[in-house]
Structure formats: C-alpha cells, structure tokens
MDTraj code that builds the backbone (N, CA, C; nanometers):
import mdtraj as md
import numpy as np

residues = "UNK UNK UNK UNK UNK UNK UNK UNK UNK UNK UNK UNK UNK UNK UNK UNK UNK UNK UNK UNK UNK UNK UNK UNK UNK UNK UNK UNK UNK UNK UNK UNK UNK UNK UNK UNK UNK UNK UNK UNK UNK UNK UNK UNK UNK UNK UNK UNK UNK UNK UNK UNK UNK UNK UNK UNK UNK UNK UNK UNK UNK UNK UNK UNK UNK UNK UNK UNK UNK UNK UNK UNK UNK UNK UNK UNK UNK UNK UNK UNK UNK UNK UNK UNK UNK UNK UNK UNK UNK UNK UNK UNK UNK UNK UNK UNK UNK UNK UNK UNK UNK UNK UNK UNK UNK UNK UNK UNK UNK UNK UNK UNK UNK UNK UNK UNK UNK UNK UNK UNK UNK UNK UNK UNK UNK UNK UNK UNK UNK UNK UNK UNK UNK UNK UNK UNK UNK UNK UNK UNK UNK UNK UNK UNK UNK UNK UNK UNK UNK UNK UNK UNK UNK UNK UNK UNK UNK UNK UNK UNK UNK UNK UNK UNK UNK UNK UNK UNK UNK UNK UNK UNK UNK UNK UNK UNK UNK UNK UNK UNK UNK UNK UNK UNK UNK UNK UNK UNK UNK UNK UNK UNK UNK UNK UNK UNK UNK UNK UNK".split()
xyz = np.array([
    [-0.4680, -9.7070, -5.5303],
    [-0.3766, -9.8130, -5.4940],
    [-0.4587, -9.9401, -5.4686],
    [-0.4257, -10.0411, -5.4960],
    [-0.5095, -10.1481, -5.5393],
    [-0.4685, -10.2537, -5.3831],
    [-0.5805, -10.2764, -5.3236],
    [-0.5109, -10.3740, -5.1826],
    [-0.4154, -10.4409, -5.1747],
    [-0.3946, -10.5333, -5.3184],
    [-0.3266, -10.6131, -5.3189],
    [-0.1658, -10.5566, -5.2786],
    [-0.1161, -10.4434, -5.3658],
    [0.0232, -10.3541, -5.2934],
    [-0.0022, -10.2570, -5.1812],
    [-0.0867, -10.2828, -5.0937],
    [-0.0896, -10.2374, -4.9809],
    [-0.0766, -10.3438, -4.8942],
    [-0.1052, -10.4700, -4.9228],
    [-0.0560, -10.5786, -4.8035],
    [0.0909, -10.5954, -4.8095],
    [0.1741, -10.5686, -4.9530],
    [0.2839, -10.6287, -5.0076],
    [0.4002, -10.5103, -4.9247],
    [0.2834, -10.4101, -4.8943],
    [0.3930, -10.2995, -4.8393],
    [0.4076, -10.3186, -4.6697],
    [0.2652, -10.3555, -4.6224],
    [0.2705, -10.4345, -4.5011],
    [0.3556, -10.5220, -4.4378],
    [0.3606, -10.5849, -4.4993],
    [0.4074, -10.7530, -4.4921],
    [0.5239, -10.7209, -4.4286],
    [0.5995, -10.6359, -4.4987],
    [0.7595, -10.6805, -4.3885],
    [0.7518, -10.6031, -4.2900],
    [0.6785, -10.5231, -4.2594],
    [0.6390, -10.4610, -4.1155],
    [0.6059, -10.5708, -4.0276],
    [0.4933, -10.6596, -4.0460],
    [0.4303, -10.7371, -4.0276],
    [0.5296, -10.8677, -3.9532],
    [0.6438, -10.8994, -4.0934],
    [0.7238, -11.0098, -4.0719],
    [0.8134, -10.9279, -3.9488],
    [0.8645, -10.8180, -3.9860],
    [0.9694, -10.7987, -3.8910],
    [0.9384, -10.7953, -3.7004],
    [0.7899, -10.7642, -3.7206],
    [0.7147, -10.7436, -3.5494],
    [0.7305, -10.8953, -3.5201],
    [0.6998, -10.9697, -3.6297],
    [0.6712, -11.1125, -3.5818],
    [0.7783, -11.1621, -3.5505],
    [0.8995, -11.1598, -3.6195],
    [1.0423, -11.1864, -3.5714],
    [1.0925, -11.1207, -3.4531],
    [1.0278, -10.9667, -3.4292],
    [1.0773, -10.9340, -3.3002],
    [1.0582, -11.0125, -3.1551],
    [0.8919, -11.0200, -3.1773],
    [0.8203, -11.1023, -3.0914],
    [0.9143, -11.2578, -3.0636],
    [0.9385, -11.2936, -3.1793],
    [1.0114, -11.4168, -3.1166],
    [1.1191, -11.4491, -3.0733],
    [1.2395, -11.3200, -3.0775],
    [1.3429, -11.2970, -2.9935],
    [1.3268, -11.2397, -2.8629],
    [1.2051, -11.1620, -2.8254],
    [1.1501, -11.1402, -2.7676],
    [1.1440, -11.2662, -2.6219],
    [1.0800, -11.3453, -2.6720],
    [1.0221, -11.4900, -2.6649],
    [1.1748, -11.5497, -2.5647],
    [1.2655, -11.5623, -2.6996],
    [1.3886, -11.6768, -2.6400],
    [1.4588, -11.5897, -2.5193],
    [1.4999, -11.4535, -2.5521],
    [1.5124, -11.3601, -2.5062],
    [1.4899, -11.4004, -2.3511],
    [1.3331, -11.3704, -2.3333],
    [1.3066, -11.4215, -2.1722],
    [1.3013, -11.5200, -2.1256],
    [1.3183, -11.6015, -2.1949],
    [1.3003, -11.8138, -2.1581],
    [1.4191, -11.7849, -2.1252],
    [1.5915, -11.7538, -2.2041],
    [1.6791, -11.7375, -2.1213],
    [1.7194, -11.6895, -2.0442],
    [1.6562, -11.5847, -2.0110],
    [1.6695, -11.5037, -1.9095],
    [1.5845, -11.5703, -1.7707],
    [1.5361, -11.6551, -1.7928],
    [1.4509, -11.7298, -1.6864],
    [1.5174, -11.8704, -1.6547],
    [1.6271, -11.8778, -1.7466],
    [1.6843, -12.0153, -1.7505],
    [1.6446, -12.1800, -1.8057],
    [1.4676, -12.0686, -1.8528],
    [1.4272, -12.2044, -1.9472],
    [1.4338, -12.2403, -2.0951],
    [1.5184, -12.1280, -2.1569],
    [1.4936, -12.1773, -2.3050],
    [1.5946, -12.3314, -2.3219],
    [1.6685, -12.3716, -2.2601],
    [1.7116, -12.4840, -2.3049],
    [1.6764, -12.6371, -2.2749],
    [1.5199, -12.6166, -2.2123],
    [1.4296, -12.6960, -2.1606],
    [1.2968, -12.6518, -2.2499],
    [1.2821, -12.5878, -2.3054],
    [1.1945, -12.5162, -2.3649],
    [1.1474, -12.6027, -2.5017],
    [1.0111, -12.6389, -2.5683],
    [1.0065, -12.7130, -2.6869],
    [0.9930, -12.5449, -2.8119],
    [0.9706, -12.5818, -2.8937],
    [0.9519, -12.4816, -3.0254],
    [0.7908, -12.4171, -2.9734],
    [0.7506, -12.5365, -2.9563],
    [0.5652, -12.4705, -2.9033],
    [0.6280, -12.3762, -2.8083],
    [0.6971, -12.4258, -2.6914],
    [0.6649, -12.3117, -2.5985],
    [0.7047, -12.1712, -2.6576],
    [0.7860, -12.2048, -2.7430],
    [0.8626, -12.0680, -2.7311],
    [0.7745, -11.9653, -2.8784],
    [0.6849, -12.0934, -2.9249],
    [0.5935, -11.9972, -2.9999],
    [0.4855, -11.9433, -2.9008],
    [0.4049, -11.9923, -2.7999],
    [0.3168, -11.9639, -2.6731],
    [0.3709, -11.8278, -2.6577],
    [0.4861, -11.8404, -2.6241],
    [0.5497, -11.7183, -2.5204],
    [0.5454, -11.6028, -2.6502],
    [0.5688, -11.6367, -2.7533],
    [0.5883, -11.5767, -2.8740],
    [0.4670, -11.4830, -2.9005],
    [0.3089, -11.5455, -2.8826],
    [0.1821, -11.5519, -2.9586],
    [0.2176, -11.5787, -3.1197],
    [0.3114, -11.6909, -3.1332],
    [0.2232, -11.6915, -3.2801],
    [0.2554, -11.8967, -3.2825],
    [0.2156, -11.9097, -3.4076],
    [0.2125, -12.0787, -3.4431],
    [0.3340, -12.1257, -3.4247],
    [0.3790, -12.2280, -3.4233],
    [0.4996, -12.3016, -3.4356],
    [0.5457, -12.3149, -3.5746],
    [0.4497, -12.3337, -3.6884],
    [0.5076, -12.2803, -3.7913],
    [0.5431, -12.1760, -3.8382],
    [0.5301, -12.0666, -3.7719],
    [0.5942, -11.9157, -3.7819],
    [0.6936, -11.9400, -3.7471],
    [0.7539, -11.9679, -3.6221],
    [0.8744, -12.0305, -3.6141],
    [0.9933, -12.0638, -3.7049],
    [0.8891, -12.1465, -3.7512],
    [1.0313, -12.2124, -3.8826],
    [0.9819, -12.1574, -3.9686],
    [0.9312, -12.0129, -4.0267],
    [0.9044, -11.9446, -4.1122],
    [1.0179, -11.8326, -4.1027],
    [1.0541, -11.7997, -3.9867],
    [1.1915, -11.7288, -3.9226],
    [1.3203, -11.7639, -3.8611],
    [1.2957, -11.8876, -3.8563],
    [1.4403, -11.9167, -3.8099],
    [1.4155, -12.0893, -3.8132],
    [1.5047, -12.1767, -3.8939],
    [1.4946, -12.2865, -3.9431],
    [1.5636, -12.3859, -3.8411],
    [1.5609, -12.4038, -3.7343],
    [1.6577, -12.4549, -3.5788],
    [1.6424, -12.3961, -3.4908],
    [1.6666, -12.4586, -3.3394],
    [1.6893, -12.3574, -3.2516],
    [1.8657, -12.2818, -3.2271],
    [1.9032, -12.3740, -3.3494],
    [2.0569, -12.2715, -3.3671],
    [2.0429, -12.1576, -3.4089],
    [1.9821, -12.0984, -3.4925],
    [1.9137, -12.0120, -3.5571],
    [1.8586, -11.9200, -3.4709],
    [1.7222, -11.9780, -3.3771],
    [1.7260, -11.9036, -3.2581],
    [1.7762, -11.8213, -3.1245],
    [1.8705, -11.9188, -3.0829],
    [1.9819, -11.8645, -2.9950],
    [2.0286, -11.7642, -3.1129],
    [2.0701, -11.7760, -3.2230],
    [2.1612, -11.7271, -3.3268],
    [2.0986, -11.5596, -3.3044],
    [1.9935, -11.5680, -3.2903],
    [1.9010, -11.4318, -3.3421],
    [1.9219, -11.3376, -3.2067],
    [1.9492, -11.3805, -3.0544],
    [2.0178, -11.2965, -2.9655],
    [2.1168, -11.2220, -3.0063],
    [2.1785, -11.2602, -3.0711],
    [2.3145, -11.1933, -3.1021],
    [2.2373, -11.0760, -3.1630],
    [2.1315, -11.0207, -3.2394],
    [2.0798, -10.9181, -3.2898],
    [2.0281, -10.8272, -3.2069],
    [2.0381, -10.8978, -3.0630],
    [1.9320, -10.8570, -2.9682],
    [2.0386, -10.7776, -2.8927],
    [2.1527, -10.8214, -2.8895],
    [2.2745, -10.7794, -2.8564],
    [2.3291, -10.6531, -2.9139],
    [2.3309, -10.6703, -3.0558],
    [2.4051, -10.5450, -3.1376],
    [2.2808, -10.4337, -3.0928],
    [2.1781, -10.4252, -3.0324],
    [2.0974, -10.3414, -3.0257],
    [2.1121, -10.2765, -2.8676],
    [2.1603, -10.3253, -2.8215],
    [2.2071, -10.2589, -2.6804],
    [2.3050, -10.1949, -2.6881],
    [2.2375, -10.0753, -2.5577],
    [2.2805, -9.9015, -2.5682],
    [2.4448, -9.9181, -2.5329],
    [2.4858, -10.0035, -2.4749],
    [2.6223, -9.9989, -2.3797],
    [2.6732, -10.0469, -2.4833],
    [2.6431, -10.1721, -2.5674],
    [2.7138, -10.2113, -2.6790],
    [2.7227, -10.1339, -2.7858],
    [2.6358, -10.0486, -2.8424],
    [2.6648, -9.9499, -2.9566],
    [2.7436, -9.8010, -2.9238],
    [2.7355, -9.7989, -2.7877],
    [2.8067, -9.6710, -2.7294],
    [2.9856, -9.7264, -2.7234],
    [2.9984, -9.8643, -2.6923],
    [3.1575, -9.8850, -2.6996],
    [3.2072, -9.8691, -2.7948],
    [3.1589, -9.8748, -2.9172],
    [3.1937, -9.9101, -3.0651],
    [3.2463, -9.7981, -3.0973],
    [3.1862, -9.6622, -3.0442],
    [3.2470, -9.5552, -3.0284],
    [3.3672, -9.4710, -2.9502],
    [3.3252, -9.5638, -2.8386],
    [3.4465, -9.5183, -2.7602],
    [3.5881, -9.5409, -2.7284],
    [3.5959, -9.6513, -2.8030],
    [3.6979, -9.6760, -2.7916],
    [3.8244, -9.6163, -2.9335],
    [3.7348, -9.5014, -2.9862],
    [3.7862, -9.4131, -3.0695],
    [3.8655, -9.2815, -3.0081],
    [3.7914, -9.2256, -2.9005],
    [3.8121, -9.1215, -2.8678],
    [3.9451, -9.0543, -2.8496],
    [3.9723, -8.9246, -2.8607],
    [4.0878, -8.8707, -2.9025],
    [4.1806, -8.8793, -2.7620],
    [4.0741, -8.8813, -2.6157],
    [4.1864, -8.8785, -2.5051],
    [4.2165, -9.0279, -2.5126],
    [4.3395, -9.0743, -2.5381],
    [4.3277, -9.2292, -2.4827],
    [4.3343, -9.2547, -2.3449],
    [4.3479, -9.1847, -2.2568],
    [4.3063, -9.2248, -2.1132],
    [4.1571, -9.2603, -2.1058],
    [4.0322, -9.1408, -2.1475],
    [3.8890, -9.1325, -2.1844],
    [3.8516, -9.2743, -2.2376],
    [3.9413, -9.2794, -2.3086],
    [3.9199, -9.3975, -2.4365],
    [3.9066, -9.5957, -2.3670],
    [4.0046, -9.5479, -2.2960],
    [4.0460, -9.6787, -2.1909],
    [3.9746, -9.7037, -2.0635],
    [3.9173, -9.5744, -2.0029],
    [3.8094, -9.6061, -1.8637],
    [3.6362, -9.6140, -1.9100],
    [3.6076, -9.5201, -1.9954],
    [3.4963, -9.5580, -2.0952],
    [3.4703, -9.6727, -2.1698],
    [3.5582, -9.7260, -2.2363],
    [3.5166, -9.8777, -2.2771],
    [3.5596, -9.8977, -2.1562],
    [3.5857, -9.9811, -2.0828],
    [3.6042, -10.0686, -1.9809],
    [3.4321, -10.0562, -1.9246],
    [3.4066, -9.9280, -1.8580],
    [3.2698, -9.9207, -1.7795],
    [3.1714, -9.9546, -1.8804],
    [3.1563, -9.9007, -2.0269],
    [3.0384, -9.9962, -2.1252],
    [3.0828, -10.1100, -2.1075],
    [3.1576, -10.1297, -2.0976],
    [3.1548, -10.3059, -2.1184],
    [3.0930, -10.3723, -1.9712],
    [3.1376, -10.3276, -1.8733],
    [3.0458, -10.3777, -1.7499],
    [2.9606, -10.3321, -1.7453],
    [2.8872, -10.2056, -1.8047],
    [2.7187, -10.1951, -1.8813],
    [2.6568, -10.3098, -1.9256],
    [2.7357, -10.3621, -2.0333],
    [2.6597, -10.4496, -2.1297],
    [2.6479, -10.6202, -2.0383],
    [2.7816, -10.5945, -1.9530],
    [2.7635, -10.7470, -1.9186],
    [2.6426, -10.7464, -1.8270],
    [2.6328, -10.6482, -1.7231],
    [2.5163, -10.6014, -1.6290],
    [2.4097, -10.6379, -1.7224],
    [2.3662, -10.5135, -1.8249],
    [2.2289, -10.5615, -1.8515],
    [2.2096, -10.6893, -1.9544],
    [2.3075, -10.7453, -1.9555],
    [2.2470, -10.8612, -2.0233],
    [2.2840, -10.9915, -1.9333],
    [2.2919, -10.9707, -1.8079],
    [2.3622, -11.1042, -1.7241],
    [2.3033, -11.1949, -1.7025],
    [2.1388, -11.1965, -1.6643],
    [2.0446, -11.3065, -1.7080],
    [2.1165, -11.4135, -1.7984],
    [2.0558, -11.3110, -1.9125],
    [2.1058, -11.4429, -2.0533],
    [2.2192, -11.4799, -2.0701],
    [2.3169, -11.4283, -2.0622],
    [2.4813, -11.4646, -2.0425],
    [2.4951, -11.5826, -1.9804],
    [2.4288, -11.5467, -1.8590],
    [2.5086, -11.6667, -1.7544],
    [2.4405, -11.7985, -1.7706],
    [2.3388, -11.8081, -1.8572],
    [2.2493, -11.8871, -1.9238],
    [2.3370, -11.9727, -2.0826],
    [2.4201, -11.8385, -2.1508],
    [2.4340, -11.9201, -2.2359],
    [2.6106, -11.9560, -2.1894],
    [2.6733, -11.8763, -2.1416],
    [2.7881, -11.9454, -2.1298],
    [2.7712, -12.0910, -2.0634],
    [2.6780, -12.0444, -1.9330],
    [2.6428, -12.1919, -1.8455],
    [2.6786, -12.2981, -1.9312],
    [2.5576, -12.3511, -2.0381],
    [2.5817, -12.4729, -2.1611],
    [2.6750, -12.4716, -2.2590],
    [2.7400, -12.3894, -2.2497],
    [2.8026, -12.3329, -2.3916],
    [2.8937, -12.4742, -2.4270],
    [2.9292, -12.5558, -2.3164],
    [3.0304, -12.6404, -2.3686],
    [2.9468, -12.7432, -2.3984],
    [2.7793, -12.7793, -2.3932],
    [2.7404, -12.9016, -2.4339],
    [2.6461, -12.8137, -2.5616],
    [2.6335, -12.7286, -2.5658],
    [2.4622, -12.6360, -2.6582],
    [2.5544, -12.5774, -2.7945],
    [2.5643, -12.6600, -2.8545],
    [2.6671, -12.5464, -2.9857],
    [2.5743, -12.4447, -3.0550],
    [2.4650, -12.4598, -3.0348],
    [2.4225, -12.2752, -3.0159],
    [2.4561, -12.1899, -2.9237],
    [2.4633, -12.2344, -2.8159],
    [2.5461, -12.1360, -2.7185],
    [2.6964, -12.1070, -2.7381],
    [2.7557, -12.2302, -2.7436],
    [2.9017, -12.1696, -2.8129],
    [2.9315, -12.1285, -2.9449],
    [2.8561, -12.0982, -3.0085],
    [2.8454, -12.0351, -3.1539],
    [2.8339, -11.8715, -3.0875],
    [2.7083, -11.8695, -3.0036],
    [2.7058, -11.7464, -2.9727],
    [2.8149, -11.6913, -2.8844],
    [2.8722, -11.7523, -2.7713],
    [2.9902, -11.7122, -2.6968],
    [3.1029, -11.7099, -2.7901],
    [3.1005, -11.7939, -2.8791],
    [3.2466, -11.7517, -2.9188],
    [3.2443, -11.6208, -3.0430],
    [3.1414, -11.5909, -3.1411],
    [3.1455, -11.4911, -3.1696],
    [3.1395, -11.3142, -3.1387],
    [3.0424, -11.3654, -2.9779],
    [3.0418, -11.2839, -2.9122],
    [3.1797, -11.2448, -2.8618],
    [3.2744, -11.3215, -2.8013],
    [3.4306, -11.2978, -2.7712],
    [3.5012, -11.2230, -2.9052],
    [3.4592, -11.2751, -2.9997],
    [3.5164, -11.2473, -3.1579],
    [3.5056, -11.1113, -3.1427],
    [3.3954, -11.0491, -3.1684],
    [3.3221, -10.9089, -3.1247],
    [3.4459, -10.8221, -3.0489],
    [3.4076, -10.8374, -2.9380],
    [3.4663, -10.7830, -2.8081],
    [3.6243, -10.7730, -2.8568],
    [3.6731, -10.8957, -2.9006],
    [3.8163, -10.8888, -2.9063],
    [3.8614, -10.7755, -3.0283],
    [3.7741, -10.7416, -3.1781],
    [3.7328, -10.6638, -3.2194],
    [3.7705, -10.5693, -3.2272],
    [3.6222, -10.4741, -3.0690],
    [3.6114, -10.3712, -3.0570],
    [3.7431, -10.3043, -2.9712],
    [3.8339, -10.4521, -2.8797],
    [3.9561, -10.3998, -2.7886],
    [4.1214, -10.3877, -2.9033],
    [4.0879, -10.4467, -2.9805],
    [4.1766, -10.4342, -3.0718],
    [4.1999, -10.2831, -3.1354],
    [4.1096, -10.2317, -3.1608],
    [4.1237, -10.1209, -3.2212],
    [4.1282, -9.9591, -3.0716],
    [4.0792, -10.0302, -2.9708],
    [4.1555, -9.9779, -2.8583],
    [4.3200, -9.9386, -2.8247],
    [4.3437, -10.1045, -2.8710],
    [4.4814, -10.0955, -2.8051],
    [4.5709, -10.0214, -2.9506],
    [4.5156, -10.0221, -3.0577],
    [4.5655, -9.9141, -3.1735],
    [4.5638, -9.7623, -3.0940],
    [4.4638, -9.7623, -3.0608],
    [4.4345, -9.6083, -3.0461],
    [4.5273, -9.5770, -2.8982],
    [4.5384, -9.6887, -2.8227],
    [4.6298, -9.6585, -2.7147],
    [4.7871, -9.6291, -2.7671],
    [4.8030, -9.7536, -2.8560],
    [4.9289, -9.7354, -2.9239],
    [4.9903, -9.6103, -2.9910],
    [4.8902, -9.5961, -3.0740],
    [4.9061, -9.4297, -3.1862],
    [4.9303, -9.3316, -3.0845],
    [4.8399, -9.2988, -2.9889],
    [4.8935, -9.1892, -2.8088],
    [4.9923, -9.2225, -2.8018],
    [5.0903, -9.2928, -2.8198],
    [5.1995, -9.3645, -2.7768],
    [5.1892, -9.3686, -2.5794],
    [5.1067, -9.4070, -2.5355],
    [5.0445, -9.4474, -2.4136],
    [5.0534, -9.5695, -2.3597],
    [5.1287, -9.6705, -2.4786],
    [5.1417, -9.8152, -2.4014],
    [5.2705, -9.8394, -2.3284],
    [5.3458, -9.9202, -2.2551],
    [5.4084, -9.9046, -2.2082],
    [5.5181, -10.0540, -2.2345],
    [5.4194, -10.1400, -2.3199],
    [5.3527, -10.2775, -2.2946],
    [5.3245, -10.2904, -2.4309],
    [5.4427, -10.4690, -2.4839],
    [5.3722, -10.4253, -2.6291],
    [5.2232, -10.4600, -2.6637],
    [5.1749, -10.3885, -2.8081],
    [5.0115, -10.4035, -2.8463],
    [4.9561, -10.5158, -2.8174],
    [5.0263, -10.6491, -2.8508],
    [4.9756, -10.7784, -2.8083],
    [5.0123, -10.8320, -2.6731],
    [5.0397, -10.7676, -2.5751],
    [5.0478, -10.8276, -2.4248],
    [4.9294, -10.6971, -2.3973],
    [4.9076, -10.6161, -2.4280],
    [4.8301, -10.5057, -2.4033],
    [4.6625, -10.5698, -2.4593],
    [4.6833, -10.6353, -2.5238],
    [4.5401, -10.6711, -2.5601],
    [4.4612, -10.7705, -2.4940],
    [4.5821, -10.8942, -2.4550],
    [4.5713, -11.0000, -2.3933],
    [4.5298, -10.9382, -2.2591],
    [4.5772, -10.8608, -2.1879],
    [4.5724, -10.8085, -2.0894],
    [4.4266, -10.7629, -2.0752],
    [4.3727, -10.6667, -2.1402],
    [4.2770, -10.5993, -2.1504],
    [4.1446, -10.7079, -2.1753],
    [4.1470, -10.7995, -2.2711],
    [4.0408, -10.9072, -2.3096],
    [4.0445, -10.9834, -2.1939],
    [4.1473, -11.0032, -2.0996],
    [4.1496, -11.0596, -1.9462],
    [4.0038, -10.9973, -1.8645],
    [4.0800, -10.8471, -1.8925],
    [3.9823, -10.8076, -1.7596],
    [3.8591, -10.7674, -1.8099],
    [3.8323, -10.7452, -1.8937],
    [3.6694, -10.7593, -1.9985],
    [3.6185, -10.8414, -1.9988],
    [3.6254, -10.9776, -1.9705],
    [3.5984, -11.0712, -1.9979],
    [3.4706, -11.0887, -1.9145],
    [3.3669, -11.1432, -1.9217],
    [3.2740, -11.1705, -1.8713],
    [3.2664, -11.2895, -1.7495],
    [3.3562, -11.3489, -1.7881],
    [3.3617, -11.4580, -1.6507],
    [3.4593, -11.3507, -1.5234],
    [3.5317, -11.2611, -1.5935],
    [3.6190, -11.1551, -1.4992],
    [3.4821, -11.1163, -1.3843],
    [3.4464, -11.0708, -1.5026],
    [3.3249, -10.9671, -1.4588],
    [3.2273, -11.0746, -1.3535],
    [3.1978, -11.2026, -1.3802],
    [3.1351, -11.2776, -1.2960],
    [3.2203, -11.3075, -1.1464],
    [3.3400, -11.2877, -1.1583],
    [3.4169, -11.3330, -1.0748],
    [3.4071, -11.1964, -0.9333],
    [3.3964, -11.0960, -1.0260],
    [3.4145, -10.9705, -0.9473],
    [3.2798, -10.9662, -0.8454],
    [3.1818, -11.0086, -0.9144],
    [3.0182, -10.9635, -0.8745],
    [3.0149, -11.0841, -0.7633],
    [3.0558, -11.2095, -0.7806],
    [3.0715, -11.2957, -0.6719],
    [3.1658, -11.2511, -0.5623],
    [3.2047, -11.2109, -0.5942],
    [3.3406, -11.1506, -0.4624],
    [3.2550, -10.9851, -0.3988],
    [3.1542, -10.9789, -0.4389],
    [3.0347, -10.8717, -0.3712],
    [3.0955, -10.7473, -0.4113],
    [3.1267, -10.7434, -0.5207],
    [3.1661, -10.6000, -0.5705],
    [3.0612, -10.5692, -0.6470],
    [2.9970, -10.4086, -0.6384],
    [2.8857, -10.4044, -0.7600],
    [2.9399, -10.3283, -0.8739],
    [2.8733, -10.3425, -0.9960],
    [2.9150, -10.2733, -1.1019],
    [2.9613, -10.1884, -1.1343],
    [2.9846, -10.0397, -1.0093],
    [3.0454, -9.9199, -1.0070],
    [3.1986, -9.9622, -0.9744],
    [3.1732, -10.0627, -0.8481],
    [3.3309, -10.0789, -0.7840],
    [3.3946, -10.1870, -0.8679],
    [3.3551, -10.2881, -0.9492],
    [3.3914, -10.3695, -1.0470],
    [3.4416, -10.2814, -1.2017],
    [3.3694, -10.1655, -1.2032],
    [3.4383, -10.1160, -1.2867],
    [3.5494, -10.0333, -1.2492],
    [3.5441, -9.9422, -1.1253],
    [3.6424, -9.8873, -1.1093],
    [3.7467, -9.9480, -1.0567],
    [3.8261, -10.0676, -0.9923],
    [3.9095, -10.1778, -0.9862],
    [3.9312, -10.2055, -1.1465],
    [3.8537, -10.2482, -1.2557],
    [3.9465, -10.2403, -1.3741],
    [3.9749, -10.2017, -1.4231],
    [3.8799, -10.0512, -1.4374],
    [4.0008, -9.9325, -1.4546],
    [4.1521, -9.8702, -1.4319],
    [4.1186, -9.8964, -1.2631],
    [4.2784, -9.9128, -1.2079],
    [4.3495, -10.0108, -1.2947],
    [4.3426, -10.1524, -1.2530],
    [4.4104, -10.2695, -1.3119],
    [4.4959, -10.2662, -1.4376],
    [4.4076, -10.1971, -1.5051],
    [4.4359, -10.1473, -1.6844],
    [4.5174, -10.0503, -1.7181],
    [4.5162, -9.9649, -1.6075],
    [4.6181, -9.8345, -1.5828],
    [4.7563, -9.8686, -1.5544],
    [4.7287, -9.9138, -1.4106],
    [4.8649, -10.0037, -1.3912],
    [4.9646, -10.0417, -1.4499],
    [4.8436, -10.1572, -1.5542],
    [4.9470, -10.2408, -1.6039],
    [4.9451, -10.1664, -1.7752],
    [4.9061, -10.0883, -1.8227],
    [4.9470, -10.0290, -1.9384],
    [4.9577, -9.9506, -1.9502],
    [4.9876, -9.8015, -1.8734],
    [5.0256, -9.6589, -1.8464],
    [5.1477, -9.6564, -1.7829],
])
top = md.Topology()
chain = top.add_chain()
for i, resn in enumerate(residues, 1):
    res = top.add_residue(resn, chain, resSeq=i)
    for name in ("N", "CA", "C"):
        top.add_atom(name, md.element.get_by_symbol(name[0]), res)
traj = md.Trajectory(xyz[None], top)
C-alpha cells in the first residue's frame, strides 16, 4: 500500500476529530457564557487548532452555533425520547418522554440558557432555538398519535399537543427550577399536569 492511500484513508478520521474538537470548543465557551463574546481565534485556542481550520469546517459563526445542534442529536436523553414516545403502553409512553425531556433540558442547561438568552438579537441562536422547538414539536406529535390510536385522549389531538409542547417547553422547565423544584419533582408535577389534563 503506497503512503500516499494511507493518508487519504486517514484524513477523514483526522477531519472528523478536528471538527469534533471544535464543537467541543463552542460547546464550552457556551456553556461558560462566553462564546458570544468570543473572536474565531479564541475559539480556535480553546479548539488547539488554527483559525483557518475553522473556516475549513464551518464557514461563519452561524455555522458554528449551527454545529451544536449535532452535539445535541448525540445526547443519551435525546436519542432515548425518539423512542419512547413509541411505546405500546401509552401511559409509559407519556411519563417517559416527559422525564427524557427534563433529562435533556438538565444536561444541556448551561448552553440553552445561553442560547435562548440572545436568541432574539444572535440569529444563530434563533436558528438553533427554533429548529430545536421544530424537533421537539416533532418528536410530541407523534406522541399525541400514539396517545390518540390508545384512544387515551380525552382532548382533541391538537389541544393535546399544544398542551403537551406547553409543559416541555424549556422555558416551562426554567420556570419550574426557579420556583426550587429539582428535576425529579419538576418532572413528576408534569407528569401529573399531562395526566390531568389528557387522561
């Protein structure tokens, strides 16, 4: 095998560590509350690599923020809802997503409260909040099917959804954690809530 197709086989190993590293990077600047004070250098520093690597991977810092969202689909609470909100009990179906979802807002609340914070002046941040809502609304949609098909609603599908994207909602969820509830008792209050009002 001749070096030359042994670097060529490298390389996207290579590219992909280097791209990790730099979500990596924005990753904790927001989570520290500085990536939106942050220049491209810093966030190559924090990175270890050049500033032209940078724009070798992502051509803006729209692009950047953009690349959380990958950082996102890779979390355990987020790939575990995608599932659950399949499940054959729809009671199971309805207290399980609810608690991943105050999983996901938990471990990602740093950066959240970072990007919603700007979201109305940073249109990378509201690019990312609003697809992120897109998502979510999504994964509750095909909930409130699966609640529906149980014939378990009580409440039609679209007041049932509205309802449900209420109390999912991440500013919900901020609202709860300020009012000194922790993530066990924030989830189990919307569990109830959800019962209530759609059982």
């Amino acid at each position: 095998m001749t070096p030359r197709a042994y670097r060529a086989r490298r390389r996207p190993e290579r590219t992909a560590a280097t791209r990790d590293r730099i979500k990596t990077a924005v990753h904790e600047l927001l989570a520290e509350g500085g990536f939106h004070e942050a220049t491209v250098e810093e966030v190559a520093d924090r990175a270890g690599v050049a500033r032209a690597t940078i724009y070798q991977h992502f051509g803006s810092r729209l692009e950047l923020v953009d690349a959380i969202c990958e950082t996102f689909d890779a979390n355990p609470a987020l790939l575990e809802l995608r599932d659950l909100v399949e499940l054959d009990d729809p009671d199971e179906a309805l207290a399980k997503t609810i608690a991943s979802t105050i999983r996901f807002w938990s471990s990602e609340d740093a950066v959240l409260r970072q990007l919603y914070g700007v979201a109305a002046i940073d249109p990378a941040a509201e690019d990312l909040v609003d697809r992120q809502r897109a998502d979510r609304r999504g994964e509750y949609e095909r909930l409130v099917r699966n609640l529906a098909g149980a014939g378990r609603l009580r409440v039609p599908e679209r007041q049932a959804l509205t309802l449900l994207l209420v109390l999912s909602s991440y500013e919900t969820y901020r609202e709860l954690r300020a009012a000194g509830l922790s993530d066990q008792q924030a989830t189990t209050f919307l569990q109830d809530r959800a019962r209530e009002s759609l059982f």
